[in-house]
C-alpha positions as CSV (number, residue, x, y, z in Angstrom):
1,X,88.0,85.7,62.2
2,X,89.7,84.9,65.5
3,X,93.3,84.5,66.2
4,X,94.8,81.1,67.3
5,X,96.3,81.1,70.8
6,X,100.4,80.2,70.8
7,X,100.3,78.9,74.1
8,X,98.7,75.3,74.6
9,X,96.0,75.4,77.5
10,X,97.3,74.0,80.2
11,X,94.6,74.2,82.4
12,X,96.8,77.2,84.4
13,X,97.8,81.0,83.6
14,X,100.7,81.6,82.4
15,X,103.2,82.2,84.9
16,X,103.4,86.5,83.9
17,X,99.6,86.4,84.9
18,X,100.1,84.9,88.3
19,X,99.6,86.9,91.2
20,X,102.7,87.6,92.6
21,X,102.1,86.8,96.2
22,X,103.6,88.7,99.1
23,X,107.2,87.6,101.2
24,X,106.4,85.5,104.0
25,X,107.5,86.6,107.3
26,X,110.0,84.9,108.7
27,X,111.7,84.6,112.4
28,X,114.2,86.6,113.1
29,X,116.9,85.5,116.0
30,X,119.3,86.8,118.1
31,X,121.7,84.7,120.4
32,X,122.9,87.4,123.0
33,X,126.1,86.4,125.1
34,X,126.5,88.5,128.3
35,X,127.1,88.7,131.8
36,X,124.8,87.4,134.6
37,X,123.5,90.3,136.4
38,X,119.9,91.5,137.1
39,X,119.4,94.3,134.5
40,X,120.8,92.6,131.2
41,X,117.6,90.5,130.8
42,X,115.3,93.6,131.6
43,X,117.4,96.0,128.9
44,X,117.3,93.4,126.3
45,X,113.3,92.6,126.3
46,X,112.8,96.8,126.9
47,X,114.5,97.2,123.0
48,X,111.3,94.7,122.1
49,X,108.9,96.3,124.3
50,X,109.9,99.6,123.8
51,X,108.7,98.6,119.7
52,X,105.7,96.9,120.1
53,X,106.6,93.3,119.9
54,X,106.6,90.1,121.8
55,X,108.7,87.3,121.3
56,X,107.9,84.1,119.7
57,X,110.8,82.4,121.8
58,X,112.9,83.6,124.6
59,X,115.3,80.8,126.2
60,X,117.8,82.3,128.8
61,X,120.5,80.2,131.1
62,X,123.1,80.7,133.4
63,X,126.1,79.4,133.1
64,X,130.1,79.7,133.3
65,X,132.1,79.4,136.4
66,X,130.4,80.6,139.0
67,X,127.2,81.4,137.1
68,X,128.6,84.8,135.8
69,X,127.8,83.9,132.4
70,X,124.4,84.7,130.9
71,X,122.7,83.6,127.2
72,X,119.7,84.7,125.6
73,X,118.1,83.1,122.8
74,X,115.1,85.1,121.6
75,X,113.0,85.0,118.3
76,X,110.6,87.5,116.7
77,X,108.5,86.9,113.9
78,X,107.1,89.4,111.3
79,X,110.1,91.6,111.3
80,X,112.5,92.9,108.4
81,X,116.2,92.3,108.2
82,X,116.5,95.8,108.7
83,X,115.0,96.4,111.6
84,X,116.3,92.8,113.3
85,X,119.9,94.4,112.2
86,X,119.1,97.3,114.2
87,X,118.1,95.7,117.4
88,X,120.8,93.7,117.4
89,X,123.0,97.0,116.9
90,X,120.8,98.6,120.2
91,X,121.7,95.3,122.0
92,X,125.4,95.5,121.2
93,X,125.3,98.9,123.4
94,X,124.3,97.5,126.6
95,X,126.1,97.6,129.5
96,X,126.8,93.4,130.0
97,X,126.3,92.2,126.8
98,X,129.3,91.3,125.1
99,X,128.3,89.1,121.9
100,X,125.2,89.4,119.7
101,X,124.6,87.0,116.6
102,X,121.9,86.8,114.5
103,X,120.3,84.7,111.8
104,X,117.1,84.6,109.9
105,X,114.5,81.6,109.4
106,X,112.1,81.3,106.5
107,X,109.5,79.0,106.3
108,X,109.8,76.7,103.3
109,X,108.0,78.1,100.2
110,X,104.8,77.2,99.9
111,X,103.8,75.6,96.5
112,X,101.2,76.3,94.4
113,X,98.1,74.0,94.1
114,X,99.1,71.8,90.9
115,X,102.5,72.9,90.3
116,X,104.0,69.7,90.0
117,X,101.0,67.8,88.0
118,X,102.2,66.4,84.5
Protein backbone atom coordinates (compact mmCIF):
# COMPACT_ATOMS: atom_id res chain seq x y z
CA UNK A 1 0.00 0.00 0.00
CA UNK A 2 1.78 3.23 -0.66
CA UNK A 3 1.09 6.53 0.63
CA UNK A 4 -0.12 9.46 -1.66
CA UNK A 5 2.33 12.43 -1.89
CA UNK A 6 0.62 15.93 -0.51
CA UNK A 7 2.78 17.95 -2.55
CA UNK A 8 1.93 18.15 -6.41
CA UNK A 9 5.21 17.38 -8.52
CA UNK A 10 6.46 20.19 -9.73
CA UNK A 11 9.17 19.06 -11.59
CA UNK A 12 11.57 20.80 -8.51
CA UNK A 13 12.35 19.99 -4.71
CA UNK A 14 10.79 21.49 -2.38
CA UNK A 15 12.35 24.55 -1.33
CA UNK A 16 13.44 22.79 2.54
CA UNK A 17 15.47 20.20 0.28
CA UNK A 18 17.31 22.78 -1.64
CA UNK A 19 20.83 23.14 -1.05
CA UNK A 20 21.34 26.09 0.72
CA UNK A 21 24.14 27.65 -1.21
CA UNK A 22 26.97 29.75 0.30
CA UNK A 23 27.05 33.99 0.71
CA UNK A 24 28.61 35.46 -2.22
CA UNK A 25 31.51 37.57 -1.69
CA UNK A 26 31.04 40.87 -2.10
CA UNK A 27 33.44 44.15 -2.52
CA UNK A 28 34.22 45.83 0.14
CA UNK A 29 35.23 49.79 -0.07
CA UNK A 30 36.88 52.33 1.57
CA UNK A 31 37.03 56.04 0.46
CA UNK A 32 40.02 57.43 2.57
CA UNK A 33 40.33 61.39 2.79
CA UNK A 34 43.85 62.58 3.86
CA UNK A 35 46.64 64.74 3.41
CA UNK A 36 49.03 64.69 0.38
CA UNK A 37 52.26 63.58 1.55
CA UNK A 38 54.57 60.65 0.56
CA UNK A 39 53.88 58.06 3.26
CA UNK A 40 49.87 58.10 3.50
CA UNK A 41 49.53 56.03 0.27
CA UNK A 42 52.44 53.48 1.44
CA UNK A 43 50.67 53.06 5.22
CA UNK A 44 47.31 52.58 3.70
CA UNK A 45 48.19 49.63 1.04
CA UNK A 46 50.88 48.09 4.07
CA UNK A 47 47.33 47.40 6.28
CA UNK A 48 46.39 45.23 2.85
CA UNK A 49 49.66 43.90 2.37
CA UNK A 50 50.48 43.33 5.67
CA UNK A 51 47.03 40.67 5.38
CA UNK A 52 47.48 39.01 2.32
CA UNK A 53 45.30 40.86 -0.06
CA UNK A 54 45.47 42.87 -3.16
CA UNK A 55 43.06 45.23 -4.27
CA UNK A 56 40.46 44.92 -6.85
CA UNK A 57 40.54 48.82 -7.31
CA UNK A 58 42.76 51.49 -6.03
CA UNK A 59 42.00 55.08 -7.54
CA UNK A 60 44.02 57.86 -5.74
CA UNK A 61 44.08 61.96 -6.77
CA UNK A 62 45.42 64.96 -5.64
CA UNK A 63 43.65 67.69 -5.10
CA UNK A 64 42.64 70.90 -2.90
CA UNK A 65 44.48 74.05 -2.91
CA UNK A 66 47.70 73.65 -3.51
CA UNK A 67 47.55 69.91 -3.95
CA UNK A 68 47.59 69.15 -0.12
CA UNK A 69 44.56 67.20 -0.38
CA UNK A 70 44.79 63.47 -1.00
CA UNK A 71 41.83 60.60 -1.76
CA UNK A 72 41.87 57.06 -1.95
CA UNK A 73 39.38 54.90 -3.39
CA UNK A 74 40.25 51.30 -2.93
CA UNK A 75 38.13 47.96 -3.09
CA UNK A 76 38.74 44.46 -1.87
CA UNK A 77 36.81 41.53 -2.73
CA UNK A 78 36.26 38.36 -0.66
CA UNK A 79 36.35 40.03 2.69
CA UNK A 80 33.88 40.01 5.73
CA UNK A 81 32.21 43.04 7.20
CA UNK A 82 34.17 42.39 10.05
CA UNK A 83 37.38 42.45 8.96
CA UNK A 84 36.61 45.55 6.32
CA UNK A 85 35.39 47.34 9.64
CA UNK A 86 38.66 46.72 11.11
CA UNK A 87 40.80 48.02 8.39
CA UNK A 88 39.03 50.91 8.16
CA UNK A 89 39.53 51.30 12.17
CA UNK A 90 43.64 50.62 11.36
CA UNK A 91 43.34 53.38 8.68
CA UNK A 92 41.60 55.84 10.88
CA UNK A 93 45.03 55.71 13.04
CA UNK A 94 47.31 56.97 10.52
CA UNK A 95 49.24 59.82 10.73
CA UNK A 96 47.44 62.05 7.50
CA UNK A 97 44.41 60.40 7.16
CA UNK A 98 41.58 62.28 8.39
CA UNK A 99 38.25 60.68 7.01
CA UNK A 100 37.50 56.99 6.32
CA UNK A 101 34.07 55.76 4.83
CA UNK A 102 33.11 52.62 3.87
CA UNK A 103 30.36 50.70 2.08
CA UNK A 104 29.77 47.20 0.90
CA UNK A 105 28.76 45.90 -2.78
CA UNK A 106 26.92 42.68 -3.44
CA UNK A 107 26.53 41.23 -6.62
CA UNK A 108 22.83 40.74 -7.46
CA UNK A 109 21.51 37.27 -6.35
CA UNK A 110 21.84 34.86 -8.67
CA UNK A 111 18.63 32.96 -9.63
CA UNK A 112 18.04 29.62 -9.74
CA UNK A 113 17.67 27.70 -13.10
CA UNK A 114 13.66 27.73 -13.54
CA UNK A 115 12.61 29.69 -10.71
CA UNK A 116 10.42 31.92 -12.53
CA UNK A 117 8.84 29.08 -15.03
CA UNK A 118 4.92 28.80 -14.65
Amino acid sequence: MSVPNPEPDSGSRPARDRPVSAPVPGIFCFSIQGQAEPGVMPRVLELFAKRNLVPERWHSDVHGAAGRDLSIDVQVAGIDPALGNYIARCLRQIPGVATVLTAEKRPAAVREPGALRA
